[in-house]
C-alpha positions as CSV (number, residue, x, y, z in Angstrom):
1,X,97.1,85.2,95.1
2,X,97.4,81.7,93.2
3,X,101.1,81.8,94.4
4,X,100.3,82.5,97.7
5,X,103.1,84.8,97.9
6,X,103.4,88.4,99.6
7,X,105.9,91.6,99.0
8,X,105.8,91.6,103.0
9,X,107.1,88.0,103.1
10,X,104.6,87.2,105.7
11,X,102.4,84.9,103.1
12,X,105.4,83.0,102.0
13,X,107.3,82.6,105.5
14,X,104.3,81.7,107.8
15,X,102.2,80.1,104.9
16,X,99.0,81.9,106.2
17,X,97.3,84.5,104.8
18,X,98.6,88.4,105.8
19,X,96.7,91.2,106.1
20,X,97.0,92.2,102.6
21,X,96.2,88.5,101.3
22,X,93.0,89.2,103.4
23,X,92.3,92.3,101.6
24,X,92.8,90.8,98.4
25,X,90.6,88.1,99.0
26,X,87.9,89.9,100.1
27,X,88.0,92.0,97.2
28,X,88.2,89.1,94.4
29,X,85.0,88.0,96.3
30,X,86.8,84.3,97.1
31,X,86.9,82.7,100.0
32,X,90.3,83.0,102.5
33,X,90.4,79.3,103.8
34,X,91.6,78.1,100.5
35,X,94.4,80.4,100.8
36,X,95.8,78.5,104.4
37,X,98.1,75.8,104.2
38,X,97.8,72.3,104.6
39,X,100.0,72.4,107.9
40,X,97.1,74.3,109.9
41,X,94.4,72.0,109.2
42,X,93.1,69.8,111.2
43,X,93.9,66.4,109.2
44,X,97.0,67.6,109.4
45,X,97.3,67.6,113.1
46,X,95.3,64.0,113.0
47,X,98.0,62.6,110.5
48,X,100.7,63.7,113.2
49,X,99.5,62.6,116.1
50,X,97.9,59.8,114.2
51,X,100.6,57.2,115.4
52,X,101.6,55.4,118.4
53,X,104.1,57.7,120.4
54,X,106.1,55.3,122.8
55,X,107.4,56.7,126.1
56,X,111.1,56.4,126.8
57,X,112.1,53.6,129.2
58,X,114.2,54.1,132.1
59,X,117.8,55.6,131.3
60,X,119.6,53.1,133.0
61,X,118.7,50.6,130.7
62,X,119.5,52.6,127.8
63,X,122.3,51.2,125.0
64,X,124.9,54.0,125.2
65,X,128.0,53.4,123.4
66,X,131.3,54.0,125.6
67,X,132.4,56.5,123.6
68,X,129.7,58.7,124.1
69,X,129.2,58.1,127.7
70,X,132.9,58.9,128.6
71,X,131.9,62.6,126.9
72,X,131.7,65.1,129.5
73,X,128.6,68.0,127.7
74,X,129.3,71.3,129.3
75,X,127.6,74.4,128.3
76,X,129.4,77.3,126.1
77,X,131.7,79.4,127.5
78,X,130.2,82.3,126.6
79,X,131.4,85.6,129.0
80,X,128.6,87.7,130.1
81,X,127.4,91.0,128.0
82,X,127.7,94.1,129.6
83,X,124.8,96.2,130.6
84,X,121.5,95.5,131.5
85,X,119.6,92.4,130.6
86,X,116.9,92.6,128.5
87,X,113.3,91.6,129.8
88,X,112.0,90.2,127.2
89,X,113.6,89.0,123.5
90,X,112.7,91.2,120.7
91,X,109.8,89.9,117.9
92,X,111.0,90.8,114.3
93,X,108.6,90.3,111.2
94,X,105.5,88.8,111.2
95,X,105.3,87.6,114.5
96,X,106.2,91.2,115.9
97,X,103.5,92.9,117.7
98,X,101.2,95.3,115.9
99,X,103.8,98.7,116.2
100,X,101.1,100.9,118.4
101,X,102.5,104.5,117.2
102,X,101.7,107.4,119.5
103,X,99.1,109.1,119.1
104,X,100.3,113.0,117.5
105,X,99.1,115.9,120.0
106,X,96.6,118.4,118.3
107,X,96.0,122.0,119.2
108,X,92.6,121.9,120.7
109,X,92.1,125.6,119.2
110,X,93.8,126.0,115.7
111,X,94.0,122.0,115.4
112,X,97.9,122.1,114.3
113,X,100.1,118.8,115.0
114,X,103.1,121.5,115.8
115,X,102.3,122.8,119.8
116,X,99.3,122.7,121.7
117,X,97.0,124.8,123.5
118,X,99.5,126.3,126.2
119,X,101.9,127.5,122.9
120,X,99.3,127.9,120.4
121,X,99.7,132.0,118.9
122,X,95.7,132.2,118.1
123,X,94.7,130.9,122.0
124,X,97.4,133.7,123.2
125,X,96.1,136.7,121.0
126,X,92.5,135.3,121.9
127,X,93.4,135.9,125.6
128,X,95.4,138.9,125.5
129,X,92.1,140.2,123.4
130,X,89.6,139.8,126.1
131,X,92.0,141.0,129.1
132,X,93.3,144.0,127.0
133,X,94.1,146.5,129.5
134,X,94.5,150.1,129.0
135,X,97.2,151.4,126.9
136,X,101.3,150.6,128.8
137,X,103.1,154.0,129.8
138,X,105.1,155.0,126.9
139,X,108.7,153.8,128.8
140,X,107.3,150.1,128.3
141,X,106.3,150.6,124.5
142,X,110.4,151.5,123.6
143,X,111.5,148.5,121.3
144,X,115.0,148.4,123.1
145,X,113.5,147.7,126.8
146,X,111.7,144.4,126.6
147,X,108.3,143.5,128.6
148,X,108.8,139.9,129.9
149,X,104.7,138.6,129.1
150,X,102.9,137.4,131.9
151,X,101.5,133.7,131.9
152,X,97.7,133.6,131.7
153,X,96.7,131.5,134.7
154,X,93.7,131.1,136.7
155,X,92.5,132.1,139.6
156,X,92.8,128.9,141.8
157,X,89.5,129.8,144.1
158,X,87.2,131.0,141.4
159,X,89.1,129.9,138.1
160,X,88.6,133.0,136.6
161,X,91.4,134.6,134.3
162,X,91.1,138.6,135.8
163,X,93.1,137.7,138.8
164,X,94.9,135.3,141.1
165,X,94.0,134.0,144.0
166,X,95.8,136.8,146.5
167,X,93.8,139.2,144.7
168,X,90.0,136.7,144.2
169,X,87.1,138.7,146.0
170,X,85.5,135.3,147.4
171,X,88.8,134.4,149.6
172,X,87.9,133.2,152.7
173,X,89.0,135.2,155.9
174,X,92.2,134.1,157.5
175,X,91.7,132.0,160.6
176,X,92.9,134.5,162.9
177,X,90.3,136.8,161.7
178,X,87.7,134.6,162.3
179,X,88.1,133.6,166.3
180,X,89.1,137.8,167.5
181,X,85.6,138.3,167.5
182,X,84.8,136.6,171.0
């Protein structure tokens, strides 16, 4: 710490504290302000701002050798990148933002970082448990023919799992169904 020196270079390159200075401090009990440079103190700023800053006078009374004046400054002739301009430049280092990883998914039932609910092997045997129907014809049970499994969805009127909505007992009546009755 007396170094003021970092393995993430950030102490030494910024000459402020990192995060891990921080933490050091804080453990060692001492206090972090004696760890910041002289450059972000305030006598600091005083000291540069301290003296008399003269505006330039008008450029046409400026003392420019001919030399120089006869000196045409053109930009560089630099041919344009292919493919899409960036928006914004890139941050590297310390001055980079804080990398914001995503978040991993859990299974909300077994609580694996692999799959989620819709994939998850204990949801699927919970369901298949609790609309076990009564035992498939012995032509579907061969190993060589091969049952394609049904989704499990919901009902979309009553959100139950035994049926879908075709099939849901509190349908409504179609419309034509309703106005025969005059």
């Amino acid at each position: 710490m007396s170094l003021k020196e970092c393995s993430c270079a950030e102490f030494h390159i910024m000459a402020f504290p990192c995060g891990h200075a921080a933490a050091a401090a804080r453990k060692m009990g001492t206090i972090l302000n004696a760890y910041i440079d002289d450059y972000y103190r305030m006598f600091t700023l005083r000291e540069m701002w301290g003296g008399v800053v003269l505006p330039l006078p008008n450029p046409s009374t400026w003392d420019v050798p001919e030399a120089v004046s006869l000196i045409k400054c053109l930009p560089p002739d630099n041919p344009k990148q292919a493919g899409r301009p960036r928006i914004s430049r890139r941050t590297a280092g310390p001055e980079g933002a804080s990398s914001s990883r995503r978040k991993k998914q859990v299974c909300k039932q077994c609580g694996s970082t692999e799959h989620n609910r819709g994939r998850c092997k204990v949801y699927m045997d919970l369901l298949d448990a609790e609309q076990a129907e009564p035992d498939e014809p012995d032509h579907l049970t061969d190993s060589s023919v091969k049952v394609r499994k049904r989704a499990h969805r919901k009902c979309s009127i009553c959100k139950s799992m035994d049926h879908l909505k075709n099939k849901c007992p509190y349908k409504p009546p179609p419309e034509s169904q309703l106005f025969d009755s005059e």
